[in-house]
GUTI-985885 format. One record per residue: residue number from 0; residue in three letters; x, y negated, z of N, C-alpha, C in turn. Coordinates in steps of 0.2 Angstrom, whole numbers. Each point is the difference from the previous one (the first is absolute). Layout:
<pts>
PT  resi  resn  n.east  n.north   n.up  ca.east  ca.north  ca.up  c.east  c.north   c.up
PT   NUM   Ala       X        Y      Z        X         Y      Z       X        Y      Z
...
</pts>
This chain:
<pts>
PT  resi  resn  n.east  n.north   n.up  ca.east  ca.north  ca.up  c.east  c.north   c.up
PT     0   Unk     -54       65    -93        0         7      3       2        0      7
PT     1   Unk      -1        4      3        0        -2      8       0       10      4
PT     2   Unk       5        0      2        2         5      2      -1        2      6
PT     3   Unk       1        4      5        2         3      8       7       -1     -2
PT     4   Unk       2        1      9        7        -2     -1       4        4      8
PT     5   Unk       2        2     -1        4         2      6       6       -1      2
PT     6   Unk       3       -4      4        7         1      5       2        6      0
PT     7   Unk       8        1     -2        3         7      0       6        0     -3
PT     8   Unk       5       -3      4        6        -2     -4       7        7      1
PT     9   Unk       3        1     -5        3         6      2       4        0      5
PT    10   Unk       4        7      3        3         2      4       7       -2     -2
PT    11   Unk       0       -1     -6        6         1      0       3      -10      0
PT    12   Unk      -5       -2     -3        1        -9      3       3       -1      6
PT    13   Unk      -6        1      5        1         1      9       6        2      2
PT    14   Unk       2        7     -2       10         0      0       1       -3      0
PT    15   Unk       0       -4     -9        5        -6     -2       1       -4      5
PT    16   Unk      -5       -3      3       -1        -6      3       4        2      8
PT    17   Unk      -1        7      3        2         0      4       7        2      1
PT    18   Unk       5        2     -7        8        -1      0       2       -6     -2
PT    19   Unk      -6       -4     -1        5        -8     -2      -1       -3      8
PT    20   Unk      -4        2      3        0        -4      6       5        3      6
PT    21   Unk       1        4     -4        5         5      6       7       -3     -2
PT    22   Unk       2       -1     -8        5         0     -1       3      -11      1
PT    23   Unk      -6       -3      2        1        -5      1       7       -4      1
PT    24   Unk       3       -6     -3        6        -4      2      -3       -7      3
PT    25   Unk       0        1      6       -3        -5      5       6       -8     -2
PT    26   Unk      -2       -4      2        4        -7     -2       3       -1      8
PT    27   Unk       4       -7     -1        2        -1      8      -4       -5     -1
PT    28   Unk      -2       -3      8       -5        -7     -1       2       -1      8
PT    29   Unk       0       -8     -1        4        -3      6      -4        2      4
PT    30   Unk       2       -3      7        1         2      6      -6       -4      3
PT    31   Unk      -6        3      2       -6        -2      5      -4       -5     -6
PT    32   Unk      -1        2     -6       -1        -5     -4     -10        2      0
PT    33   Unk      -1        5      0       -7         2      3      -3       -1     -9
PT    34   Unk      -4       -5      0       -5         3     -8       1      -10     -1
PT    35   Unk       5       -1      0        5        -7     -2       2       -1     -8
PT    36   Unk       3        4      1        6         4     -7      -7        3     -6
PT    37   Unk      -4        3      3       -3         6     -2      -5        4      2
PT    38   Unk      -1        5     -2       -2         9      4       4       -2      5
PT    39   Unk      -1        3      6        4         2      4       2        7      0
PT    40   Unk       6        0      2        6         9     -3      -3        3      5
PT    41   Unk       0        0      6       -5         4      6      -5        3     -1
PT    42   Unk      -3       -7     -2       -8         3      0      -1        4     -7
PT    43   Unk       4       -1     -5        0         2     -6       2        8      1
PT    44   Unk       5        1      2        4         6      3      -4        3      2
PT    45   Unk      -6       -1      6       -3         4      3      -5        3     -1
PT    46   Unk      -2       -6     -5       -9         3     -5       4        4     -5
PT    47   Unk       4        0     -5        1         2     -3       2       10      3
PT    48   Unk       4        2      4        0         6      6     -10       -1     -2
PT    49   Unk      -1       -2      4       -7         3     -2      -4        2     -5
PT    50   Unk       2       -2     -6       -3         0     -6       4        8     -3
PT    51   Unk       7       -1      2        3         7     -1      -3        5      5
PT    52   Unk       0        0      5       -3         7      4      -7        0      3
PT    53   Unk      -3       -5     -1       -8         0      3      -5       -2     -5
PT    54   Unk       0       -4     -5       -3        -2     -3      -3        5     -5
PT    55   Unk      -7        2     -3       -4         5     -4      -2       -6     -4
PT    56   Unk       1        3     -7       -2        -4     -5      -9        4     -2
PT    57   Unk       2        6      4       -6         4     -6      -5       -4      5
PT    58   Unk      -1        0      8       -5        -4      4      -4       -6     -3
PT    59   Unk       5       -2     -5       -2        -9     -1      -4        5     -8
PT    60   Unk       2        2     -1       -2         6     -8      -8        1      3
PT    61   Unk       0        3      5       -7         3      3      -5       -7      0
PT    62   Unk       3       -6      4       -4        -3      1      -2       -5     -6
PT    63   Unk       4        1     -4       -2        -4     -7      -4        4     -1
PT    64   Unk       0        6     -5       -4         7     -1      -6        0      4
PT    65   Unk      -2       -4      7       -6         0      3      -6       -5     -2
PT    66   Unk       3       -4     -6       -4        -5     -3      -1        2     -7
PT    67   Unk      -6       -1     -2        1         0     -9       5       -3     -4
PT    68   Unk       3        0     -4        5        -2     -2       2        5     -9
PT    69   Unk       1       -8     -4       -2         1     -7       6       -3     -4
PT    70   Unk       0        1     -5        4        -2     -6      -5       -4     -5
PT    71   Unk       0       -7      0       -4        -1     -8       4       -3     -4
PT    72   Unk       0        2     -7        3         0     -7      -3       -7     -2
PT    73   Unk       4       -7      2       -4        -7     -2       4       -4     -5
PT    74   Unk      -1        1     -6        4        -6     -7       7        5      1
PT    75   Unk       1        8      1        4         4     -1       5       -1      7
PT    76   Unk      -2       -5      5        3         1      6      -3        6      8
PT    77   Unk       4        4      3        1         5      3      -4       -5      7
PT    78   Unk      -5       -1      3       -2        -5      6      -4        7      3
PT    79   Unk       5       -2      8       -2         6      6      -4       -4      4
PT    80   Unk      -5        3      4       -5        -5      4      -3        6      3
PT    81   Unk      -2       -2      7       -3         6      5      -7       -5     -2
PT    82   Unk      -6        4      1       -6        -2     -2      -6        2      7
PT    83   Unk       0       -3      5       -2         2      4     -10       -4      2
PT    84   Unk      -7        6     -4       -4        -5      2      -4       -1      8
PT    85   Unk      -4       -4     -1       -1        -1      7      -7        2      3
PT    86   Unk      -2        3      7       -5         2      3      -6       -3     -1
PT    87   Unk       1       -7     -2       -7        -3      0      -4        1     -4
PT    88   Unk      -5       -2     -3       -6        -1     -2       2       -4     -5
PT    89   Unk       3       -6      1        0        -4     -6       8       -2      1
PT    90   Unk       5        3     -1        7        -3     -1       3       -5     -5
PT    91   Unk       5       -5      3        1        -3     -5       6        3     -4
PT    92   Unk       1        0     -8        8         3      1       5       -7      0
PT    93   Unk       6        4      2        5        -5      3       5        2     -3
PT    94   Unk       4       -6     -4        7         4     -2       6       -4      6
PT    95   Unk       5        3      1        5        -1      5       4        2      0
PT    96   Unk       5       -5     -3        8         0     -3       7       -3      4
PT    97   Unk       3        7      1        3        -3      5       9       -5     -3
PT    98   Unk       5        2      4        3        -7     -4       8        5     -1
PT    99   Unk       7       -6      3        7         4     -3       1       -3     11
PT   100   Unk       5        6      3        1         4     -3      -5        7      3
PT   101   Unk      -5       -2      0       -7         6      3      -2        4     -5
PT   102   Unk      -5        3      1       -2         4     -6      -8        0      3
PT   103   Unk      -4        6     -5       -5         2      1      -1        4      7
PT   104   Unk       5        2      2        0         4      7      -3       -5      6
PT   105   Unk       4       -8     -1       -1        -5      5      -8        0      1
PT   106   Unk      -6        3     -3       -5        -3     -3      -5        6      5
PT   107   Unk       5        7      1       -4         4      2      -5        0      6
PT   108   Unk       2       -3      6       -2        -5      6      -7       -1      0
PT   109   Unk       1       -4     -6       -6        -3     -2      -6        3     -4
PT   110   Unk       0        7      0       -6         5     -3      -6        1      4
PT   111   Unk       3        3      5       -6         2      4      -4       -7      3
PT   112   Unk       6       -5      2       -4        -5      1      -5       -5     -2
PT   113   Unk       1        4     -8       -5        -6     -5      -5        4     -3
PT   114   Unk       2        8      0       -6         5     -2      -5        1      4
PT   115   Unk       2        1      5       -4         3      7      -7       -2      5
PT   116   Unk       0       -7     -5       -4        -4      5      -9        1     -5
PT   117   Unk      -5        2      3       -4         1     -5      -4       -7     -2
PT   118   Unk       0       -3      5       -4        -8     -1       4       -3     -7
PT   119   Unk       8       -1      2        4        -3     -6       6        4     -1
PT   120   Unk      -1        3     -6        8         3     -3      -2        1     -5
PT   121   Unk       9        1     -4        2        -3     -7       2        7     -2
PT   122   Unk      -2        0     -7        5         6     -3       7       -3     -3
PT   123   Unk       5        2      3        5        -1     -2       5        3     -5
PT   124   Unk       2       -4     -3        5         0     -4       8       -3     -1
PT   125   Unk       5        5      4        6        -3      2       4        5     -4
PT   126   Unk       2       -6     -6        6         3     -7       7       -2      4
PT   127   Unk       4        4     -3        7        -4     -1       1       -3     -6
PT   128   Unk       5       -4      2        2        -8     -4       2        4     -7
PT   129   Unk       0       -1     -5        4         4     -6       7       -1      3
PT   130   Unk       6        6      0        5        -2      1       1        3      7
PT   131   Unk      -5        1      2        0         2     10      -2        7     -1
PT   132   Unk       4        5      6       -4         5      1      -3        4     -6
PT   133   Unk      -4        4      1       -1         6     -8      -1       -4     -5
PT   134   Unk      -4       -9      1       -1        -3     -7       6        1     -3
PT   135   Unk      -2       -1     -8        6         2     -4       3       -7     -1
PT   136   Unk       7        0     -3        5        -8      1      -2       -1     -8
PT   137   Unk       1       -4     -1        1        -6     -8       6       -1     -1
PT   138   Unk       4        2     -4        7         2     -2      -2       -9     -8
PT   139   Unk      -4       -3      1        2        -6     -6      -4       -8      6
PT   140   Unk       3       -7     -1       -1        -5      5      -7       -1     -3
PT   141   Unk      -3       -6      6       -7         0      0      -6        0      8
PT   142   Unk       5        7      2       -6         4      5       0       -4      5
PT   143   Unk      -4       -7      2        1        -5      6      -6        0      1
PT   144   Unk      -1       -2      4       -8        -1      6      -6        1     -4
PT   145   Unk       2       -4     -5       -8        -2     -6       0        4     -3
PT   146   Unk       5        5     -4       -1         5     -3      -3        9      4
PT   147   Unk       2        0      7       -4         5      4      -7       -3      2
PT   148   Unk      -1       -7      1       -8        -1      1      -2        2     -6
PT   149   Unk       2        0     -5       -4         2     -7      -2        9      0
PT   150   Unk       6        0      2       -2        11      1      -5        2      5
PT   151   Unk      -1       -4      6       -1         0      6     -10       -2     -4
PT   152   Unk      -1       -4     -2       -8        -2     -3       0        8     -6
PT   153   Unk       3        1     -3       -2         4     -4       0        7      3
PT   154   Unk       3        1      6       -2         8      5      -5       -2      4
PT   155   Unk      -2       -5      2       -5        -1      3      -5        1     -5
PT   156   Unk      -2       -3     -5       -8         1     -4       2        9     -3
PT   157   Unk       5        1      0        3        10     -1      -6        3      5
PT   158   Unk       1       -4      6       -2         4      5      -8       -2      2
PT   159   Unk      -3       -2     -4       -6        -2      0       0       -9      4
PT   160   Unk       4       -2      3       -3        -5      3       3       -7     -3
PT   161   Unk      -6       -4     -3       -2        -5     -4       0       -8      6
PT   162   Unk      -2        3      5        1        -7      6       3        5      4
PT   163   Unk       7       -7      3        3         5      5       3       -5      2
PT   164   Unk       4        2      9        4        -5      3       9        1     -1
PT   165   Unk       2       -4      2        6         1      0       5       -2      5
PT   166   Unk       5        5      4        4        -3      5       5        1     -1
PT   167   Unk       7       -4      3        7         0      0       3       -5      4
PT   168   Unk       9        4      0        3        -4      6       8        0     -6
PT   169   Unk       4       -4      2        5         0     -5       0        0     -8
PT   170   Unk       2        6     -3        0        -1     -7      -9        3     -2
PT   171   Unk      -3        4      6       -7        -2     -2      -5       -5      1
PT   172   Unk       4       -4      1       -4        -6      0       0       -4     -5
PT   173   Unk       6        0     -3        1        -1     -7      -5        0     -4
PT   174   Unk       2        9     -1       -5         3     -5      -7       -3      2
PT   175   Unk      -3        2      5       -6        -1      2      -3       -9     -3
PT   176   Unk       6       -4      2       -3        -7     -2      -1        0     -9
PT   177   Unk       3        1     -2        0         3     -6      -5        2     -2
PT   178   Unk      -2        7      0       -5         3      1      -9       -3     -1
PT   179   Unk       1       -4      8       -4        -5      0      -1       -7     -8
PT   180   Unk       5       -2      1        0        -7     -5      -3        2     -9
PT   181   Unk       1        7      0       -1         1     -6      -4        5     -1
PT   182   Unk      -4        1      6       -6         6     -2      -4       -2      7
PT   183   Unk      -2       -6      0       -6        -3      4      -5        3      1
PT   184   Unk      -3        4     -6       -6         2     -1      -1        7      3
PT   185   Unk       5        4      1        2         6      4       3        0      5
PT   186   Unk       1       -6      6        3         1      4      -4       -3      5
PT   187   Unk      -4        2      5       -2        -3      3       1       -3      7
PT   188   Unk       5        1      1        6        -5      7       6        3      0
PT   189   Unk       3       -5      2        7         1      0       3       -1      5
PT   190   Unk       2        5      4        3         1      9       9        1     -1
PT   191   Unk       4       -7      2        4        -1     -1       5        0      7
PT   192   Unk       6        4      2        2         1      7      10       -6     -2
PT   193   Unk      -1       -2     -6        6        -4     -1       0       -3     -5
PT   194   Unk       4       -5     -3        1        -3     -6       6       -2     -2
PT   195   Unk       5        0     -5        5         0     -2       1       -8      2
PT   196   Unk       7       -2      2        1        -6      2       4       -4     -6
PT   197   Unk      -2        6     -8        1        -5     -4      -5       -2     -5
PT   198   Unk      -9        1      2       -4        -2      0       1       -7      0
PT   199   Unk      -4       -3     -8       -1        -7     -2      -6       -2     -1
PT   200   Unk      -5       -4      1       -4        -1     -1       0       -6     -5
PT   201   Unk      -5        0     -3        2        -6     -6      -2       -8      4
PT   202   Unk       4       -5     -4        1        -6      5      -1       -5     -7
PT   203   Unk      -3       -3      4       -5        -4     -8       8       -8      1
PT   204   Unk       0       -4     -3        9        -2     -2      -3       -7      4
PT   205   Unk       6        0      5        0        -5      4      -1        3      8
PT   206   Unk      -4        6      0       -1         2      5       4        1      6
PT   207   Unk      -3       -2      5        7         0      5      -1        7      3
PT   208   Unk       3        2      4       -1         7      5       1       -2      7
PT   209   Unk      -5        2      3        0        -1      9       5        2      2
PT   210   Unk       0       -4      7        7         3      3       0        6      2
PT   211   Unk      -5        3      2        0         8      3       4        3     -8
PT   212   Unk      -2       -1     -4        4         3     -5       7       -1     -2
PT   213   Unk       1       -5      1        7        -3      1       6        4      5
PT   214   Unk      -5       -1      5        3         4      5       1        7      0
PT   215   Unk      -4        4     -3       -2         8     -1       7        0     -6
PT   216   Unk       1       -3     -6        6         2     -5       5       -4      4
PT   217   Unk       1       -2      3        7        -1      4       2        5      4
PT   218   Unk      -5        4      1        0         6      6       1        6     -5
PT   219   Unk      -3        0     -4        0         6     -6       8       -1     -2
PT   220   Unk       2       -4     -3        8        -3     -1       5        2      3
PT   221   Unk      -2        0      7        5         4      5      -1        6      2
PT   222   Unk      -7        2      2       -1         8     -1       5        3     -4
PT   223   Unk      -2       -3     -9        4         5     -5       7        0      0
PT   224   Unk       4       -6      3        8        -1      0       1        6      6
PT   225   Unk      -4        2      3        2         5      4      -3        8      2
PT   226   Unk      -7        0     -5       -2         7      0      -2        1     -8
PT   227   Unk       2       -4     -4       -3         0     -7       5        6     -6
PT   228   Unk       6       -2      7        6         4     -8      -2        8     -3
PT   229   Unk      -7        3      3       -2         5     -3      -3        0     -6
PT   230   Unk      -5       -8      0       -5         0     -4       6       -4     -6
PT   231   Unk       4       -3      1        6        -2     -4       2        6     -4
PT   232   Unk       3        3      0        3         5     -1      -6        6     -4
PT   233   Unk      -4        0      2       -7         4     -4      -2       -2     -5
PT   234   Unk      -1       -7      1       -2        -6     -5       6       -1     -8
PT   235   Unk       4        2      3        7        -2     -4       4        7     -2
PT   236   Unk       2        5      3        5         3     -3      -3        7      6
PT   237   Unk      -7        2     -3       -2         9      3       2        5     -3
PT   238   Unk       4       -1     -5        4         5     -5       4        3      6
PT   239   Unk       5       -5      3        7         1      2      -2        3      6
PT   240   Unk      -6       -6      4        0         6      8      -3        4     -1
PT   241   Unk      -3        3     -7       -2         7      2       4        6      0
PT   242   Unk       4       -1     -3        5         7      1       2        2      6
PT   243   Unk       3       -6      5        2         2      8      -8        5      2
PT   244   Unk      -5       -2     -1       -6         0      5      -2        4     -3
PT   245   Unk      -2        3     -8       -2         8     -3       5        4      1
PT   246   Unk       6        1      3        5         2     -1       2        3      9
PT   247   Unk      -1       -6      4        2         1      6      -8        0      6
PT   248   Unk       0        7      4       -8        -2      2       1       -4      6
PT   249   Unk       8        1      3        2        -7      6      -2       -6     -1
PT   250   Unk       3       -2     -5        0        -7     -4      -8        0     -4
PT   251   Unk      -2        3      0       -8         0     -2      -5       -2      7
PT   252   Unk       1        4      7       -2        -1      2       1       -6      6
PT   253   Unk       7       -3     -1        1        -6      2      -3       -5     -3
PT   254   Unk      -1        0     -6       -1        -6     -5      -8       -1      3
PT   255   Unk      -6        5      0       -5         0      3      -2        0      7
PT   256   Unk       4        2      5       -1         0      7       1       -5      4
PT   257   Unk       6       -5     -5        1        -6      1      -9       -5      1
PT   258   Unk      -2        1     -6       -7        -6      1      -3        2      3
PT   259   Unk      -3        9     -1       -5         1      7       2       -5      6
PT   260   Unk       7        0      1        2        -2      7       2       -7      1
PT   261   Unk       1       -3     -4       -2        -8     -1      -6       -2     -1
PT   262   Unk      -4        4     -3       -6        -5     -2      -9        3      3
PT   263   Unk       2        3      4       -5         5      4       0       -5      9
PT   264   Unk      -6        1      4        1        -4      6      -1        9      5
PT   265   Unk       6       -1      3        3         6      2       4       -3      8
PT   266   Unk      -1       -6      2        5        -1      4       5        3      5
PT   267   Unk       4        0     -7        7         1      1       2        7     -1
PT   268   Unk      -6        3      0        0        10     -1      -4        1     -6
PT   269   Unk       4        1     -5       -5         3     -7      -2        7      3
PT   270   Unk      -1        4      3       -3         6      2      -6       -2      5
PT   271   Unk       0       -8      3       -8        -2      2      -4        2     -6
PT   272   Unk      -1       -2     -6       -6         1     -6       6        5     -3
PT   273   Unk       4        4     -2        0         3     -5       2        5      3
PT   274   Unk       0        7      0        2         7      4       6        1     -7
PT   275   Unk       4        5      1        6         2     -4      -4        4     -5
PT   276   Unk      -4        2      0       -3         6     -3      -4       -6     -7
PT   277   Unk      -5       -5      2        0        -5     -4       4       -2     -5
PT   278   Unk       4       -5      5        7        -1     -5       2        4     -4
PT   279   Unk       2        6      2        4         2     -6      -6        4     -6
PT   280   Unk      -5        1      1       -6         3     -3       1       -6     -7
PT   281   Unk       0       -5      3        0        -7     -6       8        3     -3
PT   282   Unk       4        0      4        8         0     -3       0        6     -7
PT   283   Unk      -1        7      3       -2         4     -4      -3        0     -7
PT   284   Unk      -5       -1      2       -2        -1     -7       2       -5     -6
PT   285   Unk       3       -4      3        3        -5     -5       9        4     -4
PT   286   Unk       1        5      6        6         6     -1      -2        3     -7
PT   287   Unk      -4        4      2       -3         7     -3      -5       -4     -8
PT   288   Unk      -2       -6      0       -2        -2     -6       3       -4     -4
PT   289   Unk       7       -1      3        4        -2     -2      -1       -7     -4
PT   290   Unk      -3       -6      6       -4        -4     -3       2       -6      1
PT   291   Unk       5        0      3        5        -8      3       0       -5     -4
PT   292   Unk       2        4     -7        1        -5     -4      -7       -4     -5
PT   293   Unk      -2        7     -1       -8        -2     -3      -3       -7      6
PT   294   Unk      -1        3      4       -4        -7      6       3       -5      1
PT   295   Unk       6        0      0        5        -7      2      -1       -5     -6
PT   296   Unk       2        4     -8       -2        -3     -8      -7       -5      1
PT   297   Unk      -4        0      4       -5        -5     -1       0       -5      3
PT   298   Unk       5       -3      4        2        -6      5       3       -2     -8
PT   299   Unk       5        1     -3        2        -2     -7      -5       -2     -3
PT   300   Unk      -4        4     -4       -7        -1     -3      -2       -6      3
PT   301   Unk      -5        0      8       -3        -6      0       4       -6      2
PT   302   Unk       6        0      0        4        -6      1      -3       -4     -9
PT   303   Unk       1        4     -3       -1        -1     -9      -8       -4     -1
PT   304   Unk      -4        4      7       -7        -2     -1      -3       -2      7
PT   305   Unk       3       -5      3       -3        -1      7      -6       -1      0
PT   306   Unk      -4       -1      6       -7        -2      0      -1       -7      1
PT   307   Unk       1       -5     -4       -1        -5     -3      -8       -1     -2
PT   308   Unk      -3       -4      2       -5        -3     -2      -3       -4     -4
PT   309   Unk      -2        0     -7        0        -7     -4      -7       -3      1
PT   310   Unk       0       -6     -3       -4        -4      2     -10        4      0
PT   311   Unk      -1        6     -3       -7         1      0       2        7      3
PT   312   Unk       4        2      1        0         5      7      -3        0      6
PT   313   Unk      -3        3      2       -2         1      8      -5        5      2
PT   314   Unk       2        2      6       -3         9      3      -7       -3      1
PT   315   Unk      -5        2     -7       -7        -2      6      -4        5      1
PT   316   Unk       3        6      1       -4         6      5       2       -3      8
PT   317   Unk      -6        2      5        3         0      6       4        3      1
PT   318   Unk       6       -4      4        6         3      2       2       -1      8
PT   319   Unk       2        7      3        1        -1      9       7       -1     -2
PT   320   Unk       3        0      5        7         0      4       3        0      7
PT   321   Unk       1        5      2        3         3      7       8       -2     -2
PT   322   Unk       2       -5      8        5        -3     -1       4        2      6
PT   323   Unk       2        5     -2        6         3      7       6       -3      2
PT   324   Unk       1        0      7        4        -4      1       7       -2     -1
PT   325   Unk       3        7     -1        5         4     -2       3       -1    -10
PT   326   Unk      -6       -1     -1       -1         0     -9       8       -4     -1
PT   327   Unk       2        1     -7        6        -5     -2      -5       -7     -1
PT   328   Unk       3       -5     -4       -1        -5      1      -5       -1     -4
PT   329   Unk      -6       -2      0       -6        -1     -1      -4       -7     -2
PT   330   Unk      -2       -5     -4       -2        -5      0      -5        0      3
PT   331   Unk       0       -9      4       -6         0      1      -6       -1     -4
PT   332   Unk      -6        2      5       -7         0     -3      -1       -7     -2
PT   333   Unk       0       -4     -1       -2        -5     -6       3        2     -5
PT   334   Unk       7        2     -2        4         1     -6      -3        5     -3
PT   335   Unk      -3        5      3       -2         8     -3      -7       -2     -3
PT   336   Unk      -3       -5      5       -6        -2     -5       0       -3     -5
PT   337   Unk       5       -3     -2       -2        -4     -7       0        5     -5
PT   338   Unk       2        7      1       -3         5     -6      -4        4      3
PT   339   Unk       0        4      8       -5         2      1      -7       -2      4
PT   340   Unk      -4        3     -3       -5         0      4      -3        4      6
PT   341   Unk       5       -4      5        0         3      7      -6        0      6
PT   342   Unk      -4        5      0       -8        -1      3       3        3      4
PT   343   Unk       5        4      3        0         4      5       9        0      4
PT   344   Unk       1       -3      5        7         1      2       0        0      8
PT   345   Unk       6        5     -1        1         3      8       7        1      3
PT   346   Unk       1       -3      5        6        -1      6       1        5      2
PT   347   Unk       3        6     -1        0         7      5       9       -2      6
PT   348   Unk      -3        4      2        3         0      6       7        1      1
PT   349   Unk       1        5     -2        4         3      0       3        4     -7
PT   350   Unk       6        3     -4        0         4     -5       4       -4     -4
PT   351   Unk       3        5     -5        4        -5     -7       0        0     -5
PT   352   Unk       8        2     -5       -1         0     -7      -5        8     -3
PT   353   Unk       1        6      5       -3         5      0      -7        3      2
PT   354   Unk      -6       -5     -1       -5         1      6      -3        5     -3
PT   355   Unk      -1        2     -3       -4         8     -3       4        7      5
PT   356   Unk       7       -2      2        2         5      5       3        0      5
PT   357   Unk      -1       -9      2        4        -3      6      -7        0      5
PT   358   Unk      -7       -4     -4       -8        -3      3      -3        4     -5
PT   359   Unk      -1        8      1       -5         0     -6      -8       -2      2
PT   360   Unk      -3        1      8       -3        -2      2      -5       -7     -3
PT   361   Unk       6       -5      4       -1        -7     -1      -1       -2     -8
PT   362   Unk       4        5     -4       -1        -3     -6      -8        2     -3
PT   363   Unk      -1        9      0       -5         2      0      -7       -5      0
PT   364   Unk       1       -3      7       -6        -4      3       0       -3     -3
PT   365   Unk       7       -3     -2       -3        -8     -3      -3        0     -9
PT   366   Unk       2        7     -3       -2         1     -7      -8        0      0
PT   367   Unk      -2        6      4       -5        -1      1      -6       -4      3
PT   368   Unk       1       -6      2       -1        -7      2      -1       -4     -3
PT   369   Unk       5        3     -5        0        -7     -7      -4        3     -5
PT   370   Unk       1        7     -1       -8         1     -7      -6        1      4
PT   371   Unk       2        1      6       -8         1      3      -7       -6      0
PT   372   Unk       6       -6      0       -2        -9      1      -2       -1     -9
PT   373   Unk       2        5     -6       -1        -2     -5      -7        3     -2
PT   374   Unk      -1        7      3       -6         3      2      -5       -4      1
PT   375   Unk       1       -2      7       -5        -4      4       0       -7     -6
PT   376   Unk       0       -3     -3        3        -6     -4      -7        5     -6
PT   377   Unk       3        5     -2       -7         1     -6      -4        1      0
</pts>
């Protein structure tokens, strides 16, 4: 069953929200330590003053409200997804899954520029993650990558569409590869903007691994001894932080402002790609849906279920990927091919772990580029 859906959160929430940010107990953090330690107190201090006296929730309400926007009833789970089709003549549909800690809003960017075009546009399909945002959470263990690509094919043939593409960055890339590996026959390319760097390819016994790979997990190893302690701690014990973070919207919105700002290419001013009105529209909603703890649970889950490869695994829909330069750490392309089938890949310029709201342009381009070539191919 599949419902209309509207953004409309009470008034009397947005109070709540704005006495707990009023009533804030700031920490002390050493001296000139900048985004070292952490959030930085400053910058944190400042956005947040705006979030209390400038920031409209109902605005980002309107702008959701300006898309269609649904509830579908799938295997008794609550899945929210803006359903936007396109101008053309012959659209492909697209589903586009965004990741942690982004949401369906990341995504919005990206509408006009994938509807609007009459030669080539997609009807799109941009759910939140179960656990994210209006989708409803999963109160028993399970809900990791492979089990949202399952819900994710069964609202897709809901919604009439039997071939269809598939995009994602983060934890939508997950799902998406997933997606792909187990429903070949419905998926007709796979447009990838990232890949988990704990992605295994199966290694037939004795196999050695090229240095570039070698190299990339010695890099990975050091990356996570210095920005992983998030994925640690979600992976292992999201019970615990989530009371600071459903509980505190400072300490909530620290916990997510941090990666925007580390993993975005911003040089050196996250207000180059993100306006405050952005950030916090993503902050918010994870506020108001009370959803920290639901979306963090699935780093747990697919730790349980990584994407591991076995010996008769491998993506054989064509598959693009846009390789930003900004992105976390990323295997190289010989290592992504021994399970996908990479017909399409692109060096973009500029942009990072965010490109749906840092490049939506560049990303735009290059989705369209890649099912265009699969077009032109049939």
């Amino acid at each position: 069953m599949i419902a209309p859906f509207s953004a409309n959160i009470s008034e009397e929430i947005l109070d709540d929200l704005k006495t707990r940010i009023r009533n804030v107990r700031w920490t002390d953090e050493i001296t000139n330590s900048e985004w070292s330690y952490g959030t930085n107190q400053s910058f944190l201090k400042e956005l947040c003053h705006y979030w209390l006296n400038s920031f409209d929730w109902r605005k980002v309400e309107a702008e959701i409200n300006s898309f269609p926007n649904f509830i579908a009833n799938i295997d008794g789970y609550e899945i929210h997804f803006v359903h936007v089709k396109g101008k053309g003549e012959n659209c492909i549909p697209l589903i586009i899954t965004h990741g942690w800690p982004g949401s369906f809003i990341e995504m919005i960017k990206l509408i006009p520029l994938l509807t609007n075009d009459k030669d080539l546009s997609f009807d799109l399909v941009i759910p939140s993650i179960i656990g994210f945002g209006y989708s409803s959470a999963i109160k028993v263990d399970g809900c990791n990558s492979e089990f949202v690509a399952d819900l994710w094919q069964k609202l897709m043939v809901e919604l009439g569409y039997q071939l269809y593409g598939a995009q994602g960055g983060d934890l939508g890339s997950g799902i998406s590869t997933w997606l792909s590996l187990k429903y070949p026959d419905n998926v007709m390319g796979l447009h990838l903007n990232y890949i988990s760097s704990s992605y295994k390819p199966y290694l037939k016994e004795g196999e050695e691994l090229a240095s570039e790979v070698l190299e990339f997990q010695k890099f990975v190893q050091i990356w996570s001894s210095k920005e992983g302690a998030y994925s640690n701690i979600q992976s292992t014990k999201p019970q615990t932080l989530a009371y600071g973070l459903n509980d505190s919207p400072i300490g909530l919105c620290a916990w997510i402002i941090e990666k925007f700002n580390a993993w975005s290419d911003h040089d050196g001013n996250i207000y180059n790609v993100f306006s405050k009105d952005e950030l916090l529209a993503n902050v918010t909603l994870y506020w108001i849906t009370q959803s920290i703890h639901s979306s963090i649970r699935i780093y747990s889950e697919n730790s349980k279920r990584p994407l591991e490869f076995g010996e008769n695994d491998f993506i054989k829909v064509p598959v693009g990927f846009a390789k930003f330069p900004k992105e976390l750490p990323t295997p190289p392309r010989s290592y992504i091919e021994k399970s996908f089938n990479i017909t399409h890949w692109a060096e973009m310029p500029f942009g990072g772990h965010f490109a749906a709201m840092e490049q939506p342009k560049l990303l735009a381009d290059d989705i369209k580029k890649f099912f265009k070539s699969l077009i032109l191919i049939k």
